[in-house]
ROKOL-427755 format. One record per residue (C-alpha): residue number from 0; z, x, y. Coordinates in pm, 1 decimal. Each point is the difference from the previous one (the first is absolute). Example, Ala and Ser with C-alpha at 12.3 -4.5 7.8 and 13.67 -1.06 7.14 Angstrom:
% ROKOL-427755
REC    i         w         u         v
REC    0     780.0    1230.0    -450.0
REC    1     -66.0     137.0     344.0
This chain:
% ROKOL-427755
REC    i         w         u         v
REC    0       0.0       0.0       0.0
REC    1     -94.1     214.8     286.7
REC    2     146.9      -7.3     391.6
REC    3    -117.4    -235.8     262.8
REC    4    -219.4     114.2     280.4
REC    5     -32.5    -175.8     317.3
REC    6    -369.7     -89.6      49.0
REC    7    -193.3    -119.9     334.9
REC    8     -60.6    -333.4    -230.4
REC    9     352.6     -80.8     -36.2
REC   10      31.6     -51.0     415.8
REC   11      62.8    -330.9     138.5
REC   12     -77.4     116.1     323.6
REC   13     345.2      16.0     106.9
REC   14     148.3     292.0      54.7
REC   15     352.6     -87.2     -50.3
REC   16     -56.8    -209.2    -292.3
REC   17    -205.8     296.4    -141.9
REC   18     280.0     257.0      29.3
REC   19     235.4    -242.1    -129.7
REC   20    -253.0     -22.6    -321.7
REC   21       6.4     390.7     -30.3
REC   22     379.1      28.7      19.2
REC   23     -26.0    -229.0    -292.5
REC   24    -217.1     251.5    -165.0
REC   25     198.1     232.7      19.6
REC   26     333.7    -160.8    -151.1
REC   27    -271.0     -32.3    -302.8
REC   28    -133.0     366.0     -19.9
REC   29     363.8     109.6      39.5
REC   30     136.2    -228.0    -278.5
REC   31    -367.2     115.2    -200.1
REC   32      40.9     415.8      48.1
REC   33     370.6     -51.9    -142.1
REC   34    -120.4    -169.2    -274.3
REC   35    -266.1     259.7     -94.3
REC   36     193.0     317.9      64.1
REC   37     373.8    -130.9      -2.7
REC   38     310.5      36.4    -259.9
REC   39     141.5    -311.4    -135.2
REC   40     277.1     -51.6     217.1
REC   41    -206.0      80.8     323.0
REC   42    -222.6    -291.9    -106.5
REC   43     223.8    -224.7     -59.0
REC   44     235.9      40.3     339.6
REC   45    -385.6      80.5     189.4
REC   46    -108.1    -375.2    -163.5
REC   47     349.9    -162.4     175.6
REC   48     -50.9     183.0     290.8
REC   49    -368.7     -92.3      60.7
REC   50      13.9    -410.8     -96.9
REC   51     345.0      -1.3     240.1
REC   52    -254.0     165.7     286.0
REC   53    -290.6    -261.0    -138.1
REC   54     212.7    -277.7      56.5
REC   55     133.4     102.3     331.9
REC   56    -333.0     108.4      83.4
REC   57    -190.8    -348.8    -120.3
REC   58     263.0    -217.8     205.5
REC   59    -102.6     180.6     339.4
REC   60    -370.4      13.5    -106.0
REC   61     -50.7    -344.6    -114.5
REC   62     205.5    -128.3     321.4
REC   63    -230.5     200.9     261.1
REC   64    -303.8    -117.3    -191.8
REC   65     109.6    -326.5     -33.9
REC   66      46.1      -8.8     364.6
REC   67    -285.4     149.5     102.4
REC   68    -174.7    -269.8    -248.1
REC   69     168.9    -279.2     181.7
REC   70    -109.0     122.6     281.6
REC   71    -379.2       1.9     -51.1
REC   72      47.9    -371.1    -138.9
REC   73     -83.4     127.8    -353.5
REC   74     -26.3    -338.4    -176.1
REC   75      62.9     226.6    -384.7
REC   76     387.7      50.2     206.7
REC   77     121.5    -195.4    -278.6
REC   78    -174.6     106.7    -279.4
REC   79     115.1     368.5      94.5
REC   80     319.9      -7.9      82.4
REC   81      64.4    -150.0    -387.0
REC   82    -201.0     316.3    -126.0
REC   83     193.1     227.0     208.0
REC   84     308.7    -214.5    -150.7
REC   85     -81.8      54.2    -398.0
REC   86     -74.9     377.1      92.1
REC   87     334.5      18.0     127.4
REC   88     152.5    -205.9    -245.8
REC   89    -156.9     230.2    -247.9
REC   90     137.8     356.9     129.8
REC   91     330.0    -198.6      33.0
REC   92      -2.3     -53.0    -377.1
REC   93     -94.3     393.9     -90.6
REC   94     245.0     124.2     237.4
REC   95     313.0    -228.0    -141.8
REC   96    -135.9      15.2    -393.5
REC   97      40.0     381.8      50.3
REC   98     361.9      -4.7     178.1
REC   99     104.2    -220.3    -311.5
REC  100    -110.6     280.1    -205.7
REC  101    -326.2    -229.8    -173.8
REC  102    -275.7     210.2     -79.0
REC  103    -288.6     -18.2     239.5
REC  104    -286.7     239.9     -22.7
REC  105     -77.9     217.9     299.4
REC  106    -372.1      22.4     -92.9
REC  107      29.7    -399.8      45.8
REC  108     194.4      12.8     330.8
REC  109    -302.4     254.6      82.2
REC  110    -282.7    -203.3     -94.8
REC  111     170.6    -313.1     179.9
REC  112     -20.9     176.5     317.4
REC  113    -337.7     142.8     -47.3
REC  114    -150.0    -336.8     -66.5
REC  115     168.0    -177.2     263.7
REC  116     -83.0     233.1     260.8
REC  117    -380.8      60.8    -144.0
REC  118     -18.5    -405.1     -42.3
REC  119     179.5    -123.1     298.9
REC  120    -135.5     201.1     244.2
REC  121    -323.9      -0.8    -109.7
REC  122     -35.8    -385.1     -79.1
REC  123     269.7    -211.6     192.7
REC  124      59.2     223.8     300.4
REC  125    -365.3      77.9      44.3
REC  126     -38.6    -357.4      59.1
REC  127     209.7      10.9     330.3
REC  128    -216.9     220.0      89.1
REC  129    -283.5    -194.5     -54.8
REC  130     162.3    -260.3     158.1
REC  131      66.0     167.5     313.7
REC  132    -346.5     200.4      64.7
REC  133    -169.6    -378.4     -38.0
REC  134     268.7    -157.6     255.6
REC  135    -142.3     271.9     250.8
């Protein structure tokens, strides 16, 4: 499973919203080298450590999107927010299986990331950008 790059395609035009995407690529290549080169126990404290900054990080991501949604009148607000809301609920889940000691894969805390970042970018948040460009 190799690193995330940020890629010119991957812009919504918007440059906060666009670093904020990065920074999320980054909590997933740093989670991803530790995985590939780390010792057990790194991996497992790196894995808490990285979906406790995920969640902190989606919850001030998802808001400022959300907002700046609202603000354009994005009429898929709803829709969204209640993707944005699973994702969450989802790293939720990983972060408090592993704290009561359940076995969760890091490869599958990995992958999780990767596709929602490769997916969700490139699919739901490209079509704010859509959205906007056509308001213009």
């Amino acid at each position: 499973m190799p690193q995330l790059e940020w890629n010119d395609e991957m812009s919504l035009n918007n440059a906060e919203l666009d670093e904020q995407h990065k920074k999320w690529i980054e909590i997933h290549n740093r989670l991803h080298n530790v995985l590939t080169q780390g010792a057990y126990k790194e991996v497992e404290k790196t894995a808490l450590e990285t979906l406790l900054a995920m969640q902190e990080y989606t919850r001030m991501h998802f808001k400022y999107e959300e907002e700046f949604m609202q603000k354009k009148n994005y009429p898929e607000l709803v829709v969204h927010r209640r993707i944005h809301k699973e994702f969450d609920n989802k790293i939720y889940q990983y972060y408090r299986d592993m704290i009561n000691g359940e076995m969760v894969l890091n490869s599958a805390i990995v992958k999780e990331m990767q596709n929602w970042l490769i997916d969700h970018i490139m699919k739901e948040d490209k079509k704010i950008r859509h959205f906007v460009e056509s308001a213009i």
